[in-house]
C-alpha positions as CSV (number, residue, x, y, z in Angstrom):
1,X,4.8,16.0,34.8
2,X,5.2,16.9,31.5
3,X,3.1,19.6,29.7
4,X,2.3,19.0,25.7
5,X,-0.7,21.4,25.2
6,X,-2.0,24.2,26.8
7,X,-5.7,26.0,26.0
8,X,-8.2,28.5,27.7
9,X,-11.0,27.2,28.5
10,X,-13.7,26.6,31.2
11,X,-12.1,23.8,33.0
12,X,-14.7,21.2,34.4
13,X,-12.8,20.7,38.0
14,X,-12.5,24.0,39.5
15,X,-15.8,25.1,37.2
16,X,-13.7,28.5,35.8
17,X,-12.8,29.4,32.6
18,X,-8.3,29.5,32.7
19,X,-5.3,27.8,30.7
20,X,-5.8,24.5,31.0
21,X,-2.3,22.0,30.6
22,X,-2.7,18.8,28.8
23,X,0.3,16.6,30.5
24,X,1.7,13.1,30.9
25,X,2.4,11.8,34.0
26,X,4.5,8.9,34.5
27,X,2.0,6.1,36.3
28,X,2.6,2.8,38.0
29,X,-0.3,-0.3,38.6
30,X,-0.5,-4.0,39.1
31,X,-2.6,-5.5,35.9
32,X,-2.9,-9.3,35.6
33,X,-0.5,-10.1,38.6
34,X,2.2,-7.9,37.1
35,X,4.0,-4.3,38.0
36,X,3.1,-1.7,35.2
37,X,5.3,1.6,34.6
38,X,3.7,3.4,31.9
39,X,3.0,7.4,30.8
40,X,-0.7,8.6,30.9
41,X,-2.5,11.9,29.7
42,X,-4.3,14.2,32.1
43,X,-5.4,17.7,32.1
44,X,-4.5,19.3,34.7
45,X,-6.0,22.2,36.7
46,X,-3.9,25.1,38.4
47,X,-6.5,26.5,40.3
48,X,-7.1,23.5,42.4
49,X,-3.9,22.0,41.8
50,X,-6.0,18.5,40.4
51,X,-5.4,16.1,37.8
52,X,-8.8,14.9,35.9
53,X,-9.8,13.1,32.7
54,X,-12.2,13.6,29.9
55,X,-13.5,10.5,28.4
56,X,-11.1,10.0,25.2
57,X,-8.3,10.5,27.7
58,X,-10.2,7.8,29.9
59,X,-10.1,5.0,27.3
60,X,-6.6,6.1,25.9
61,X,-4.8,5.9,29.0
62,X,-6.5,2.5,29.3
63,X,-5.2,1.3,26.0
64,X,-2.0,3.0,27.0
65,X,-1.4,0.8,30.3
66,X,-2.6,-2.6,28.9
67,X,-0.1,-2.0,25.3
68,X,2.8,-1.9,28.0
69,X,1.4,-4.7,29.5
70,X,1.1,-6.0,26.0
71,X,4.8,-5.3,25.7
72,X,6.3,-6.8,29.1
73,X,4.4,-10.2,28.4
74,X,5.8,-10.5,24.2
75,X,2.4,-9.9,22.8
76,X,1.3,-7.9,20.0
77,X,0.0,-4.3,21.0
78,X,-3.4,-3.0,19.8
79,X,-1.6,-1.0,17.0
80,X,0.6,-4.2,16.0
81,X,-2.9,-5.9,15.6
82,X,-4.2,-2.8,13.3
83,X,-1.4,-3.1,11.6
84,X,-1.3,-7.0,10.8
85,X,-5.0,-6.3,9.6
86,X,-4.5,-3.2,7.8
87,X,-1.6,-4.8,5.7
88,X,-4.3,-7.9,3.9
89,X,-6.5,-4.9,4.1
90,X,-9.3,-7.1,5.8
91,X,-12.3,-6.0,7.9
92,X,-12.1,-6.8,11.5
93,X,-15.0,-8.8,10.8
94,X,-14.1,-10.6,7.9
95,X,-10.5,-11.1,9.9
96,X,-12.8,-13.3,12.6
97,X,-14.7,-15.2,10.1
98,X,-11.2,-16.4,8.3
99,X,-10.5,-17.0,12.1
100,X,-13.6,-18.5,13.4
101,X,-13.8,-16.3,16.1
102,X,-16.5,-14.2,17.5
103,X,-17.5,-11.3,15.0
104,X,-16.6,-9.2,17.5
105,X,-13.0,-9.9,18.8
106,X,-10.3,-8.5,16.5
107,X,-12.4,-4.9,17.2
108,X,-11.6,-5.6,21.3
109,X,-8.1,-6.6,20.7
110,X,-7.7,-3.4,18.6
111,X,-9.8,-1.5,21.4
112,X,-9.2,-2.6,24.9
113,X,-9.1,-5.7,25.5
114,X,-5.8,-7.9,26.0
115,X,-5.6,-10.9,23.9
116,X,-4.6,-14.8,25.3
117,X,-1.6,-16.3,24.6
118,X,-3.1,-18.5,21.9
119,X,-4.3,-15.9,19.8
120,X,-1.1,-14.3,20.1
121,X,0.4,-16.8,18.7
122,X,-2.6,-16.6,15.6
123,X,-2.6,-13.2,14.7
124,X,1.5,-13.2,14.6
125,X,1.7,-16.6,12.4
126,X,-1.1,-15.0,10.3
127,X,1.8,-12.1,10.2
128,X,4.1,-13.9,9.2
129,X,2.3,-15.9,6.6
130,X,0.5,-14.6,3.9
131,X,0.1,-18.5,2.0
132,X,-1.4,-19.2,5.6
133,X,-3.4,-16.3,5.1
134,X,-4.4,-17.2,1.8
135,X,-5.5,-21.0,3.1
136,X,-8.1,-19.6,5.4
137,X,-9.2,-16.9,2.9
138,X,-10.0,-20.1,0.7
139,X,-11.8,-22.1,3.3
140,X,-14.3,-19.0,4.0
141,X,-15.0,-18.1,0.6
142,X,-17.8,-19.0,0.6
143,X,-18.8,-16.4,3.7
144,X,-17.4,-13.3,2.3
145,X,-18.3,-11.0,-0.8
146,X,-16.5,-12.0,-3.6
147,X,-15.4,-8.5,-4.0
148,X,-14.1,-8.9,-0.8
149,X,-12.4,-12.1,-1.4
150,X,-10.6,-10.8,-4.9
151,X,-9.4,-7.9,-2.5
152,X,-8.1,-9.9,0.3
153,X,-6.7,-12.4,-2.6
154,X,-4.5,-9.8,-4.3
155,X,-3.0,-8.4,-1.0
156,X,-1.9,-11.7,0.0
157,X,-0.6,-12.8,-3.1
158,X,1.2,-9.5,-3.2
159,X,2.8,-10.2,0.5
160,X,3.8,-14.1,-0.6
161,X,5.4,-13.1,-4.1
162,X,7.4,-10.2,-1.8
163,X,8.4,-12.8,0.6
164,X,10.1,-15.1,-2.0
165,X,11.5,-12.1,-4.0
166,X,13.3,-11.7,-0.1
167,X,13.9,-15.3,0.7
168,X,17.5,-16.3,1.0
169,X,18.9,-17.4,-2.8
170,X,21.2,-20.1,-1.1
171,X,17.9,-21.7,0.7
172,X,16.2,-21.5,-2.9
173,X,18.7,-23.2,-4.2
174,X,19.2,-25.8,-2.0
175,X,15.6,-26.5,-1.4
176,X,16.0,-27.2,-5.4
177,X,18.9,-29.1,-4.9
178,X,17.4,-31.6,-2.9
179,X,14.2,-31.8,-4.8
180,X,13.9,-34.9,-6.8
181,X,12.6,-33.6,-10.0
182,X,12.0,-37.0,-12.2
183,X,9.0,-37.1,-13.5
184,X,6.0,-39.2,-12.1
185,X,4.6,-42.4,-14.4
186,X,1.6,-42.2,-15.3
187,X,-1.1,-45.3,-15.1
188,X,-2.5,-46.8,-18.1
189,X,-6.0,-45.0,-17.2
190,X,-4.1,-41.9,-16.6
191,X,-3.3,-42.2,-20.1
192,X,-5.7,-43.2,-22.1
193,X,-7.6,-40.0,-20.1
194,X,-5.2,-37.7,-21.6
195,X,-5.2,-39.5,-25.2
196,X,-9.1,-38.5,-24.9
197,X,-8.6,-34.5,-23.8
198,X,-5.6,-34.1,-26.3
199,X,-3.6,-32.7,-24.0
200,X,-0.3,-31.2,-25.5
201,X,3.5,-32.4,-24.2
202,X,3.7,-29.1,-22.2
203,X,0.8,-29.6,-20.1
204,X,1.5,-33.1,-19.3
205,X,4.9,-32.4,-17.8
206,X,3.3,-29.4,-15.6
207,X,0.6,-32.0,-14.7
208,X,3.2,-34.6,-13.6
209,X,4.5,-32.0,-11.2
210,X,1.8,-31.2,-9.8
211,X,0.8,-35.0,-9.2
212,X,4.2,-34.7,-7.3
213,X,3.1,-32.2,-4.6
214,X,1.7,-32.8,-1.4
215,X,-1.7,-31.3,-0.5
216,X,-0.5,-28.2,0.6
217,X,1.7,-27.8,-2.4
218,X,-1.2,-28.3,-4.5
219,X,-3.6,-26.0,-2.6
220,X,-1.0,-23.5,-3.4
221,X,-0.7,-24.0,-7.0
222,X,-4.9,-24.0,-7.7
223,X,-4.4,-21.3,-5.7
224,X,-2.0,-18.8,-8.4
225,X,-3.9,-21.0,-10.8
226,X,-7.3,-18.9,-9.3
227,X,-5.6,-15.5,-9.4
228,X,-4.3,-15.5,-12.8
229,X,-7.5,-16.6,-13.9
230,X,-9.3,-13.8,-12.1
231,X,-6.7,-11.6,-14.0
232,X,-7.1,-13.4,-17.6
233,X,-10.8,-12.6,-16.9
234,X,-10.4,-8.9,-16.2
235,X,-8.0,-8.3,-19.0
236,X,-9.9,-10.5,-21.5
237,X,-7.0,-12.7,-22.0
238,X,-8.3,-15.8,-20.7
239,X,-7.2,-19.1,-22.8
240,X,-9.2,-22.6,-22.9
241,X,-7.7,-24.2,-19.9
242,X,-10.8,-26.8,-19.7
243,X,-8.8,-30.1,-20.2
244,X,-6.0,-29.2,-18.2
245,X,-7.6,-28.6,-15.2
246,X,-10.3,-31.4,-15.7
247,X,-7.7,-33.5,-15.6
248,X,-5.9,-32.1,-12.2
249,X,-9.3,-32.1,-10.5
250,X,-9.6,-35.9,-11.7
251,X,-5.9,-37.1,-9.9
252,X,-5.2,-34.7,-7.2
């Protein structure tokens, strides 16, 4: 037993006002078929020599137990979980919609309730990957406030353009290395399309990479595309864009 507070008051076991010890207690249980060792809070009484619990101490020494659970089994603890959310700065609400889970399950995850294997493996992917992040922010936007989705956007971006300012340079460089770079032929329609826009020399060879990518490499790129504009908007900056992206819409 170890003692971390002590305070006079009327102490709700013996019914007498005394010092009463806040300790932790080193605890043992079977939860989900396996042995738990883990440290809970009490108060303790002197007079009659008991342990006892309010009811914060009741639900922390719950969430206490099932984060060493948590912990024994690889999966993320409650604060972990917080902490995953609190970095995209999403609701835990909004957090389930990009999910498509119940409204109501990142708040038990965070709470009290241990999470599956499954969605484990979700929320630590989702950690480790803000473009993912950004993908399913994208595909609800449509559910969310779009002050709410400009917030969430920003964060992400911010995690992904940390990531790559992180990345290994010799895995940047040989991803380059063995990207063929030539640039893609255009059809005769293709053509006579761009004649029509007057599209400059620039834009066509940024368009001819981008007819290059694969889906998700293109999601990605509407995706800065999107951002900057949001940013061009704010700072009243924004250029005439119309025919470039007219034409991307057309061919990707």
């Amino acid at each position: 037993m170890k003692v971390i507070f002590r305070e006079k008051s009327l102490c709700t076991c013996c019914m007498k006002e005394h010092e009463i010890k806040t300790v932790l207690v080193d605890e043992q249980t079977i939860f989900k078929g396996i042995d738990v060792k883990y440290e809970a809070c009490y108060l303790y009484c002197d007079v009659a020599d008991e342990f006892y619990m309010n009811e914060q101490q009741i639900q922390e020494n719950d969430l206490r137990l099932k984060n060493t659970y948590r912990k024994t089994e690889g999966l993320l603890t409650s604060d972990e979980i917080i902490a995953i959310r609190a970095k995209y700065g999403i609701t835990q609400s909004d957090l389930c919609l990009l999910l498509g889970w119940g409204g109501k399950t990142i708040t038990r995850y965070e709470s009290h309730q241990v999470q599956d294997k499954a969605h484990d493996s979700i929320l630590k992917k989702l950690d480790d990957d803000p473009k993912w992040f950004i993908f399913l922010l994208n595909e609800a936007k449509n559910k969310i406030s779009i002050k709410s989705y400009k917030k969430y956007f920003s964060k992400a971006v911010g995690l992904y353009e940390a990531n790559k300012a992180n990345a290994n340079k010799k895995t940047i460089e040989s991803d380059y290395a063995k990207c063929d770079c030539s640039l893609t032929k255009f059809t005769k329609e293709q053509n006579e399309e761009l004649a029509k826009m007057d599209i400059q020399s620039e834009q066509i060879d940024i368009i001819r990479q981008f007819l290059r990518l694969d889906a998700y490499g293109k999601m990605l790129v509407k995706t800065l595309i999107e951002r900057e504009s949001l940013r061009c908007i704010e700072q009243g900056t924004e250029q005439d864009i119309s025919n470039t992206m007219k034409f991307i819409d057309i061919n990707s």
